[in-house]
Phi, psi and omega in degrees: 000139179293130188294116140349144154243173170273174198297143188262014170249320187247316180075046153270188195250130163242207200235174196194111218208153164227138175217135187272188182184159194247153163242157166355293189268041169063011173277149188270122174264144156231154200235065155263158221199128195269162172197114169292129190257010162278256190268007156090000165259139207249134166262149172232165199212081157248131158223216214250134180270169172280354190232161164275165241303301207284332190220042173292100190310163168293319180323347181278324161331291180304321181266355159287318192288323167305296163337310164280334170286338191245305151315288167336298181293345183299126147223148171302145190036060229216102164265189161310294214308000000 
């Protein structure tokens, strides 16, 4: 997993969490989520885990977080490189 950067608004450090959910239509969702622990703004990350509740891999974990984490990190006119 890619090192956090800090807030491109206050420049604290945030936190990093992942949780799940079963939905209407019985698909199991994770929900992970970046959080500034300074002024509290947050990226979200939801899709479809692959498995259902009871037997959700780890790799599904592993890939909300790489996602949010990557997300988190994007800044404009920012390059790759």
């Amino acid at each position: 997993m890619a090192e956090l950067k800090s807030c491109p608004f206050c420049g604290a450090m945030p936190q990093c969490g992942v949780s799940f959910y079963e939905s209407h239509a019985a698909e199991v969702k994770l929900v992970a989520i970046v959080e500034c622990t300074g002024c509290g703004i947050a990226k979200r990350v939801i899709f479809n885990a692959s498995h259902p509740i009871t037997l959700i891999p780890f790799w599904d974990f592993d890939n909300a977080f790489d996602n949010v984490v990557t997300a988190w990190n994007e800044r404009v006119g920012e390059d790759d490189a």
